[in-house]
C-alpha positions, -999 to 999 in steps of 0.1 A, spaced: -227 452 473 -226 444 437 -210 415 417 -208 412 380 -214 377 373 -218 353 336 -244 329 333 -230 293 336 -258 271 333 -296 267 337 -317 243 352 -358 245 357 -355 264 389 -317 277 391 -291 298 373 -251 287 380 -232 322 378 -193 330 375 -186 356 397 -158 384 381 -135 390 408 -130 423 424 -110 446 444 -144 452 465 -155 411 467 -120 407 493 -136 420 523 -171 408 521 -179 376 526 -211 372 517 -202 342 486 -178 330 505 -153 339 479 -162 310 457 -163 313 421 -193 304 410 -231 309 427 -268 291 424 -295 315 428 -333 307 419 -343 317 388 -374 338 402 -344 362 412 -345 371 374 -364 402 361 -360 392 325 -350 357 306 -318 346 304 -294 329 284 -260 313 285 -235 336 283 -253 366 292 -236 391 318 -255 403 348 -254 426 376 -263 407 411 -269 434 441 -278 422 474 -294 444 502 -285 427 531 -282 447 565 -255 424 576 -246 446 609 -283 445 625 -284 407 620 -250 403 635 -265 429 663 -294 410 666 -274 374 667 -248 382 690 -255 412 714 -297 407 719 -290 373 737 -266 391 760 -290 421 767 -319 400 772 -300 381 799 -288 406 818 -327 421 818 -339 389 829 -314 387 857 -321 422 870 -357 417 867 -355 383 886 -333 396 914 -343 431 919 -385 430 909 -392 393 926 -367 396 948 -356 356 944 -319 362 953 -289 353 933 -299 315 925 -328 316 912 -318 349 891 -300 329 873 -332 317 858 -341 348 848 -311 350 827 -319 320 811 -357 332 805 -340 362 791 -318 340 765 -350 315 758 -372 349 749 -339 365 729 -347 331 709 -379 339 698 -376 372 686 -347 364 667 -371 336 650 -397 364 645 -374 390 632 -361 359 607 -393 350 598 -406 388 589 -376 392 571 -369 362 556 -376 372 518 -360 408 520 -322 396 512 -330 389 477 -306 397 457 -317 423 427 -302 410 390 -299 427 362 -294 422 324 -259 441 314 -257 427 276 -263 396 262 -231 381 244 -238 369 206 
């Protein structure tokens, strides 16, 4: 997805952007649909000034973490209950532990996969033309 944003402000550490609105920004979500962002200023190949228009592109694989979020915890419970009922044979009751081991273990690699992942939806910004 890419934006076409002016520089606001800057700070030290952070850039204020005004988002240009378009026909593609409706249906994504990702901003919110607010008018203005903060990104870091580390985000920034090259220096910046007020007034200056940029490209912002972010490379977010929004349908694996929404897989990963929603359906994983499901999956893993259902494994954990067929594992618990069928391979220990424990009977219904205590299968039911099993699902929740499945949803406690769906936790952590969800935490894994967030931590291994955490700095790869950076947005990539680039310099369109400086305004005089």
């Amino acid at each position: 997805m890419k934006k076409k944003a002016c520089v606001n402000k800057l700070s030290d550490d952070k850039v204020i952007l005004s988002i240009y609105e378009e026909d593609k920004c409706e249906s994504c979500g990702l901003c919110g649909g607010e008018q203005t962002i903060s990104l870091k200023k580390e985000y920034f190949q090259s220096e910046i000034q007020k007034g200056d228009f940029v490209e912002i592109e972010y490379k977010l694989n929004k349908t694996f973490a929404a897989f990963l979020v929603f359906f994983l915890p499901l999956i893993f419970m259902i494994v954990g209950y067929i594992i618990f009922n069928t391979v220990f044979l424990l009977g219904e009751n205590l299968s039911i532990l099993g699902s929740v081991a499945g949803l406690i273990l769906s936790a952590g690699v969800i935490k894994i996969f967030d931590i291994k992942n955490r700095n790869k939806g950076k947005p990539e910004i680039k310099l369109i033309r400086r305004q005089k």
